[in-house]
C-alpha positions as CSV (number, residue, x, y, z in Angstrom):
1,X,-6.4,-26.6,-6.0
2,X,-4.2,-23.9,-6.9
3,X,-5.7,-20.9,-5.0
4,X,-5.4,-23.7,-2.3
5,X,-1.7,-23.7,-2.5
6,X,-1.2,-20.2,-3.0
7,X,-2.6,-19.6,0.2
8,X,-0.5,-22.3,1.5
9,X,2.3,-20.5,0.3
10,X,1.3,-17.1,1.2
11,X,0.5,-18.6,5.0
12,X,4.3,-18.9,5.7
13,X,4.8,-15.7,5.5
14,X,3.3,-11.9,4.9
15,X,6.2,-9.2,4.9
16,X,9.7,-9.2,3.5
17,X,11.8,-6.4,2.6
18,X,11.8,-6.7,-1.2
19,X,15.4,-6.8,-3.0
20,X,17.0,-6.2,-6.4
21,X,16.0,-9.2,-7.8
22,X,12.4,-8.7,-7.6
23,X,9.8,-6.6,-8.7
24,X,7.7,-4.9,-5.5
25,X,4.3,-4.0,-7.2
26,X,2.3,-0.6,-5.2
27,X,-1.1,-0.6,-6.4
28,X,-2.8,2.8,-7.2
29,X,-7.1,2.3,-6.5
30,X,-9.5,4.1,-5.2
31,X,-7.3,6.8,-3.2
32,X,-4.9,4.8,-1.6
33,X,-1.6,3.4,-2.8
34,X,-1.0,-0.4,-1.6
35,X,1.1,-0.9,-0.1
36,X,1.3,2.5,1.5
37,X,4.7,1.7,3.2
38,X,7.6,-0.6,1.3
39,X,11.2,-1.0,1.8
40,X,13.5,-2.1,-0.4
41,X,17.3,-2.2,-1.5
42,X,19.1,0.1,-3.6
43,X,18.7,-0.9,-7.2
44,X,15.3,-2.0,-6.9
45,X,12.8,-1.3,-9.6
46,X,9.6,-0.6,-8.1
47,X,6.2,-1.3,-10.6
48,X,2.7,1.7,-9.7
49,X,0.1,-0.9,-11.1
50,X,-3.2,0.4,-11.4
51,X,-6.3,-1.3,-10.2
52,X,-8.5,1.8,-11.6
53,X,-9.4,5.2,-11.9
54,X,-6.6,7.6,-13.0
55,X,-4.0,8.2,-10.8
56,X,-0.3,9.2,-10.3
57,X,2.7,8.5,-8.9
58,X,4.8,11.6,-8.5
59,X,7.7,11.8,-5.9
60,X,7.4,15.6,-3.4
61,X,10.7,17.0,-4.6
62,X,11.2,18.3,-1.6
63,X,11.1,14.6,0.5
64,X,14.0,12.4,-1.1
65,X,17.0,12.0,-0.6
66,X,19.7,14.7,-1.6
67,X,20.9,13.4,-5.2
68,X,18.2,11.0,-5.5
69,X,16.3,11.3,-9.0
70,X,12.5,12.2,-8.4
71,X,10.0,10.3,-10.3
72,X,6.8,11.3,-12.0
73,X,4.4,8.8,-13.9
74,X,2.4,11.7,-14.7
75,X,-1.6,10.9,-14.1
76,X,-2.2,7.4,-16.5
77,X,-5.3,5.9,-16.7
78,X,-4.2,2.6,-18.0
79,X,-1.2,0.2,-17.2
80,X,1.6,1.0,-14.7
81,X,4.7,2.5,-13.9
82,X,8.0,1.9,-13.1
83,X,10.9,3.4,-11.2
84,X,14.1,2.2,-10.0
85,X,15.3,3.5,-6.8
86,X,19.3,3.7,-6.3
87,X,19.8,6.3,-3.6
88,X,19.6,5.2,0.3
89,X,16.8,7.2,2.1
90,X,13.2,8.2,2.4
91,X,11.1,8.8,-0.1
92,X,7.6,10.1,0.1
93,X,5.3,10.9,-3.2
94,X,1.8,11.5,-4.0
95,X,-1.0,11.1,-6.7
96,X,-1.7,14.2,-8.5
97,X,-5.5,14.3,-9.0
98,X,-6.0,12.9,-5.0
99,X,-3.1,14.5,-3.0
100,X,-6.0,16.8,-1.5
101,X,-7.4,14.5,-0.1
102,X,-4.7,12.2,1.2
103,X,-3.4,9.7,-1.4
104,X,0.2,10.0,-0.4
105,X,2.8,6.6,-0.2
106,X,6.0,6.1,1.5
107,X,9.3,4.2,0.5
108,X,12.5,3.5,2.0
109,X,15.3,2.5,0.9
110,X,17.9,0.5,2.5
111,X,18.0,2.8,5.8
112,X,15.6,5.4,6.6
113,X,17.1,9.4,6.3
114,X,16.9,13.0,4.0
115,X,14.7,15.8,4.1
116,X,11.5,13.6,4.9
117,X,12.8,12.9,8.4
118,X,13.1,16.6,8.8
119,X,8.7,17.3,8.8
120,X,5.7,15.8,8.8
121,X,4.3,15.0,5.2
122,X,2.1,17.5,4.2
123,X,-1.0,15.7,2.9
124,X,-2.4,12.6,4.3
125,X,-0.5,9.8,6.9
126,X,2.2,7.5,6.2
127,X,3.5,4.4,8.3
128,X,6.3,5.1,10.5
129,X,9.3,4.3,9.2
130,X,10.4,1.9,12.3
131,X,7.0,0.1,11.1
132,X,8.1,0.3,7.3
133,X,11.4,-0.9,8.0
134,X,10.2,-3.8,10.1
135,X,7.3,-5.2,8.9
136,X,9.4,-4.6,5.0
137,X,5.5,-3.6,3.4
138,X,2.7,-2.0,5.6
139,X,-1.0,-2.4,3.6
140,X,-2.8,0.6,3.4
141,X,-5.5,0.0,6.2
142,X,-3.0,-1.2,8.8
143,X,-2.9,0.9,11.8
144,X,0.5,2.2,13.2
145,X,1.5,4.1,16.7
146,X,2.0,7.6,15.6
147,X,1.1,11.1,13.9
148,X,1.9,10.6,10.2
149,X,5.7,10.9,10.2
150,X,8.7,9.1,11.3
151,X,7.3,8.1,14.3
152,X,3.4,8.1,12.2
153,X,1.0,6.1,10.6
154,X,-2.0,5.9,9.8
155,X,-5.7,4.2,9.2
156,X,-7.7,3.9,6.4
157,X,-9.8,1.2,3.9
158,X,-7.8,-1.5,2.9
159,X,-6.3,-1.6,-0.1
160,X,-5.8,-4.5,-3.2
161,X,-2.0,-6.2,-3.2
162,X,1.0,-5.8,-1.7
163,X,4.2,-7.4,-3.3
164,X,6.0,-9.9,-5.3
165,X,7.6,-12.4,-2.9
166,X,7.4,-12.2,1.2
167,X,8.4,-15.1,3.6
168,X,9.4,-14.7,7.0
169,X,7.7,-13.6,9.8
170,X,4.3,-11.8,9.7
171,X,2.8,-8.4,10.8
172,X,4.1,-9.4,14.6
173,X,2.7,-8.9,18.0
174,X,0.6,-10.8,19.5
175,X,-2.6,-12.4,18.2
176,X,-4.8,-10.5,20.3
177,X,-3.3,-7.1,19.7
178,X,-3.1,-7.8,16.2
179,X,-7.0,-8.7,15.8
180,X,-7.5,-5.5,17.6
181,X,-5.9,-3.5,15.6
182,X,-7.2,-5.1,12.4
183,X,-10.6,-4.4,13.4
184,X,-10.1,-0.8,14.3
185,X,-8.4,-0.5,10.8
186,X,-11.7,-2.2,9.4
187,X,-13.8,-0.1,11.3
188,X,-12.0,3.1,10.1
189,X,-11.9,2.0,6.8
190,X,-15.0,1.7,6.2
191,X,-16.2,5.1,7.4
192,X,-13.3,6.6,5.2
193,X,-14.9,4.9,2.2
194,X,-18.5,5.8,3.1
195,X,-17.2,9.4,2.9
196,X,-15.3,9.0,-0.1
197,X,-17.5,6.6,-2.6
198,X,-18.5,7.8,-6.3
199,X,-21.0,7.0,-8.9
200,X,-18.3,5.3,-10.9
201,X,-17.2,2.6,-8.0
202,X,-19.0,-0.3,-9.4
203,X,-16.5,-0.6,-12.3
204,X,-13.8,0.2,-10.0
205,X,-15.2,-2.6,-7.6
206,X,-15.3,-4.8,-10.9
207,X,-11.7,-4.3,-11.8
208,X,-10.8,-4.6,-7.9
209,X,-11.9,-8.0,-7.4
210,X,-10.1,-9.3,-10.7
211,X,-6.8,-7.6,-9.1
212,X,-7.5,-9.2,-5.7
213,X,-8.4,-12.2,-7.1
214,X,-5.2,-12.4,-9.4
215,X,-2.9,-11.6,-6.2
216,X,-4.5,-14.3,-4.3
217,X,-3.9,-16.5,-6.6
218,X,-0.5,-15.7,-6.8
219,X,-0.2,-16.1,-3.2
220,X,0.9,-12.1,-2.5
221,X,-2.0,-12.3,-0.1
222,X,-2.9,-14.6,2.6
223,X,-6.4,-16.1,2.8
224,X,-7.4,-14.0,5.7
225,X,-6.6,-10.8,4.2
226,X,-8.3,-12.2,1.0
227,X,-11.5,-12.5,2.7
228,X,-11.1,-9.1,4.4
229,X,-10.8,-7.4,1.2
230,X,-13.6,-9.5,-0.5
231,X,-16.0,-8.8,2.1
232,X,-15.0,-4.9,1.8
233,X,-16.0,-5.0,-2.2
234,X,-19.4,-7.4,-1.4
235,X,-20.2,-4.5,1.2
236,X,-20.0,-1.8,-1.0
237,X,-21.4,-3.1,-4.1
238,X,-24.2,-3.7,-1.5
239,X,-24.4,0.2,-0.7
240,X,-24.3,0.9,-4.4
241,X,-27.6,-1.5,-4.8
242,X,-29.2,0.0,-2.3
């Protein structure tokens, strides 16, 4: 009964811009930050929770705003970070041991603007920020119009969680094009984590599904996107046994 009416709750709504008052959680797994696109008001304390492996969050120095503080959890293989983000503008960070191979993230606060308007990012894709700013938190896996930067985005495996709190709205558009799109981010997904799979990712998988479970629970994620991401870890535990 009460994962039933968490997914009651999370069924009236998917995105919100998150505000001072709560805590807008970006899980760090397998390569990818989740969400990969958040938005937020000044003076709100963002939590990097890990859902496994060793990872970072650790702002480009270059790509915030001009007197905004950069931030660096340093790689942690346990727990999470925190950071609280005062300064209007775009910020985009990566994780240290994974930036090669795309593990970047994108946050904006308040209104989009500063040196990250100015070039693409240099290592992976990020949702546009017209998409960021709309949608208030894009999953990593969700497919956006564009090249990467302010008009980008990008497609990749799902990720785990999104956020404390959303009501309002949804990911918009219409049904059709949305089930579209969600299947070419499905499709791409999964030929991103064929490519990029390790020995280790049955323990990963393991602490993935108490993570997903957990947000479900707590109604961060709707029952679709549950099932998504359920099927996802089923398939790959799968691969591993074969």
């Amino acid at each position: 009964m009460g994962i039933v009416g968490a997914g009651a709750v999370a069924s009236t709504g998917f995105t919100r811009t998150a505000n001072a008052q709560e805590t807008p959680v970006v899980e760090m797994g397998s390569n990818y930050f989740d969400p990969i696109g958040l938005r937020v008001d000044s003076g709100t304390t963002v939590r990097f929770e890990l859902a496994g492996g060793a990872h970072s969050a650790t702002a480009y120095s270059d790509r915030i705003p001009d007197g905004a503080s950069a931030f660096d959890s340093g790689t942690i293989s346990d727990g999470s970070f925190e950071h609280t983000f005062e300064t209007p503008g775009t910020y985009d960070y990566y994780c240290i041991p994974h930036k090669s191979i795309g593990m970047v993230g994108r946050i904006v606060v308040g209104s989009p603007g500063g040196p990250a308007e100015e070039s693409p990012i240099p290592d992976g894709e990020v949702p546009s920020n017209e998409s960021i700013v709309e949608q208030g938190a894009v999953a990593y896996g969700s497919s956006t119009d564009g090249s990467g930067n302010t008009g980008g985005g990008m497609m990749g495996p799902g990720g785990h969680g999104m956020m404390n709190g959303r009501s309002g709205g949804g990911i918009g558009g219409p049904p059709v094009v949305g089930g579209a799109l969600g299947m070419l981010g499905l499709l791409g997904g999964a030929l991103y984590w064929l490519r990029n799979r390790s020995s280790a990712r049955s323990s990963t998988d393991h602490s993935a599904r108490e993570v997903l479970q957990d947000r479900y629970a707590r109604g961060e994620i709707d029952e679709e996107e549950y099932r998504r991401r359920r099927e996802r870890l089923d398939a790959a535990d799968e691969d591993v046994s074969n």
